[in-house]
Residue frames as qw, qx, qy, qz and C-alpha x, y, z in Angstrom:
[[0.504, -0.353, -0.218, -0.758, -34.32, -77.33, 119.90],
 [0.799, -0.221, -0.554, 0.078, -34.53, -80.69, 121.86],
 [0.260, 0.089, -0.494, 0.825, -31.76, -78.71, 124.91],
 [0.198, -0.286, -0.145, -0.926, -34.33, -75.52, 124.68],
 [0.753, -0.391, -0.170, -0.501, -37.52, -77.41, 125.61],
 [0.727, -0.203, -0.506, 0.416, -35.68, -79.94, 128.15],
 [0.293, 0.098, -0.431, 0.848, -34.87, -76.74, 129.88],
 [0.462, -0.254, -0.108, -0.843, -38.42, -75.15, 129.58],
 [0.788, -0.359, -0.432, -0.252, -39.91, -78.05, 131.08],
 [0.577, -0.088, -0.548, 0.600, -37.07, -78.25, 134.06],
 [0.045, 0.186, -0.102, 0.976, -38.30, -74.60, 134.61],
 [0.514, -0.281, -0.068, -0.807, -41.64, -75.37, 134.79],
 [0.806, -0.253, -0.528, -0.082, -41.44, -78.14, 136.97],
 [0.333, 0.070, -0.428, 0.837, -39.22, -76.27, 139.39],
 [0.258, -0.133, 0.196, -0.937, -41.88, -73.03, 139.35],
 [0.709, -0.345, -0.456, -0.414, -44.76, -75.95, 139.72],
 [0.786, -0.222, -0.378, 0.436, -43.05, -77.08, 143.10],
 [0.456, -0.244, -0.304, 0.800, -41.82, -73.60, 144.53],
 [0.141, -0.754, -0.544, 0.340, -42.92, -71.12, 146.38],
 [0.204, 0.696, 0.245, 0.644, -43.91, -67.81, 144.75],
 [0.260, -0.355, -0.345, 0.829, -43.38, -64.04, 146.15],
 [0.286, 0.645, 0.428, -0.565, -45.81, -61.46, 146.71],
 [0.173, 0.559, -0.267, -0.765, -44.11, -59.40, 144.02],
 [0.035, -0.056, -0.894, -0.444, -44.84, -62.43, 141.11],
 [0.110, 0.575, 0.809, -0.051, -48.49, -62.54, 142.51],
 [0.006, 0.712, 0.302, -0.634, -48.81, -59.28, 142.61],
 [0.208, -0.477, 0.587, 0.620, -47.43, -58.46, 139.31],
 [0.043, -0.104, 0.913, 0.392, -48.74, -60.58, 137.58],
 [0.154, 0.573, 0.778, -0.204, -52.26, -60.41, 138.86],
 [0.005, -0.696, 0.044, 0.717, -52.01, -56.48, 137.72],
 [0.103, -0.259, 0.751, 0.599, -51.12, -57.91, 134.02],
 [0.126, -0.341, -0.854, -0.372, -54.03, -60.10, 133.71],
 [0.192, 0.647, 0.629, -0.386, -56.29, -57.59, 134.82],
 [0.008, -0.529, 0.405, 0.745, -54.45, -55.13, 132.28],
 [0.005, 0.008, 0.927, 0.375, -55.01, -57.96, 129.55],
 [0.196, 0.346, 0.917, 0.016, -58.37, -58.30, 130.50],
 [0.016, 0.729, 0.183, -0.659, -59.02, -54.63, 129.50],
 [0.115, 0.720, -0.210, -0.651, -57.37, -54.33, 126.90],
 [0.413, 0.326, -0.725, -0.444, -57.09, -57.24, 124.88],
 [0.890, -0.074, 0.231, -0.386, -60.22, -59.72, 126.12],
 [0.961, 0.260, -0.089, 0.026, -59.25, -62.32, 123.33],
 [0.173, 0.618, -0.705, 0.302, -55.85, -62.56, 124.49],
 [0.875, -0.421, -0.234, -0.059, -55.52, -65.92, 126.73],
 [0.160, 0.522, -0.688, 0.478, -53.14, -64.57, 129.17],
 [0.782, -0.356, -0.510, -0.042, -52.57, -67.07, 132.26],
 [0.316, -0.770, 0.385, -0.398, -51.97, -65.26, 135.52],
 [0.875, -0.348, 0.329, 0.068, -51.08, -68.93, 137.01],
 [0.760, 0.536, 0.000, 0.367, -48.09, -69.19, 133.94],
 [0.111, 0.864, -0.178, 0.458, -47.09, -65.95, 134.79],
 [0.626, -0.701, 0.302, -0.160, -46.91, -66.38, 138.37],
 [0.936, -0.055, 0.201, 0.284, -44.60, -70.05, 137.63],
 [0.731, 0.481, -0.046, 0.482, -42.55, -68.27, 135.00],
 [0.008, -0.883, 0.151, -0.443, -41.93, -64.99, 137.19],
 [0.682, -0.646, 0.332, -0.089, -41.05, -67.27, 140.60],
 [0.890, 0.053, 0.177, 0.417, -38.47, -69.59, 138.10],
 [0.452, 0.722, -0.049, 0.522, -36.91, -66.51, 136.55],
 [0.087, -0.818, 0.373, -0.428, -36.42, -64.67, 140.26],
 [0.949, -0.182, 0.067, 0.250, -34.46, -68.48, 141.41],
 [0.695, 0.588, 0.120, 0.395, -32.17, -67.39, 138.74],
 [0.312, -0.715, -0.038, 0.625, -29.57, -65.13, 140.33],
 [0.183, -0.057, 0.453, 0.871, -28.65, -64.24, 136.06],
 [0.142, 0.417, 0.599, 0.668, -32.39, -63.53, 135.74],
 [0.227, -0.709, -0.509, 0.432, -33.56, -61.73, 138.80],
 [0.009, -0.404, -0.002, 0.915, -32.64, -58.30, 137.79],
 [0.104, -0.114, -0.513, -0.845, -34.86, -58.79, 135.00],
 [0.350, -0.631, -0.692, -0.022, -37.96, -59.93, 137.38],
 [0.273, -0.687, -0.278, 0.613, -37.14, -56.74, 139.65],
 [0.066, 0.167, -0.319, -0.931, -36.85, -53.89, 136.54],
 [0.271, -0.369, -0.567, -0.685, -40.20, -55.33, 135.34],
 [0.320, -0.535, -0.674, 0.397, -41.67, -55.62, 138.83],
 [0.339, -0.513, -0.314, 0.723, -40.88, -51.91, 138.84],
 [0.037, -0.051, -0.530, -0.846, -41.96, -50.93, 135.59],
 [0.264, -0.194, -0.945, 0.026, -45.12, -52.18, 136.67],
 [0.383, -0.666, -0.594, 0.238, -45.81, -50.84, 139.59],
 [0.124, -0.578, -0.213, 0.778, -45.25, -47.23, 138.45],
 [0.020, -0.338, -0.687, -0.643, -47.20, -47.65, 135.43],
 [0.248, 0.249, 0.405, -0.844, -50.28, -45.64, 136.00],
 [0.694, 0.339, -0.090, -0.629, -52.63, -46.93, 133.26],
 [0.857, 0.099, 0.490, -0.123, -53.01, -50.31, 131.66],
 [0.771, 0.604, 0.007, 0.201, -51.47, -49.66, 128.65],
 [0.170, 0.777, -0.551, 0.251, -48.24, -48.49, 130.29],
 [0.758, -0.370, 0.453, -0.287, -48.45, -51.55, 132.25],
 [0.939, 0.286, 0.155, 0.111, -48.70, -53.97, 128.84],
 [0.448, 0.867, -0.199, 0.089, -45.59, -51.73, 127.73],
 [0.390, -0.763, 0.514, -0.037, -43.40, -52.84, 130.27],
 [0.876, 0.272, -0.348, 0.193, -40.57, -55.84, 129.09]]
């Protein structure tokens, strides 16, 4: 457990320091307006997102998963096909 969080925190001190792309803002800004539709009392954090989405597409083993949800995304047509995406 001790490895786990040492890495989470390296991650978010990386995505606190580096520069985000559109597609993370964009993305992500789309989510937490989703969220705020559909589930108020949810405390999504569009800034979180944005950190977790610009460390994940560093990642050449985790980009493909930032680009499939990028694109899940953005041809969602409603808000609830939007939350559906993973």
């Amino acid at each position: 457990m001790p490895r786990v969080l040492l890495i989470v925190c390296a991650l978010a001190v990386a995505a606190c320091t580096a520069e985000t792309t559109q597609r993370c803002r964009d993305v992500c800004a789309r989510q937490d307006d989703c969220e705020d539709k559909q589930n108020p009392e949810t405390n999504f954090d569009e800034g979180e997102c944005v950190a977790a989405c610009a460390a994940l597409e560093r990642d050449r083993d985790t980009v493909g998963l930032v680009e499939r949800h990028a694109e899940c995304v953005a041809q969602a047509s409603t808000c609830a096909a939007v939350l559906a995406c993973h």
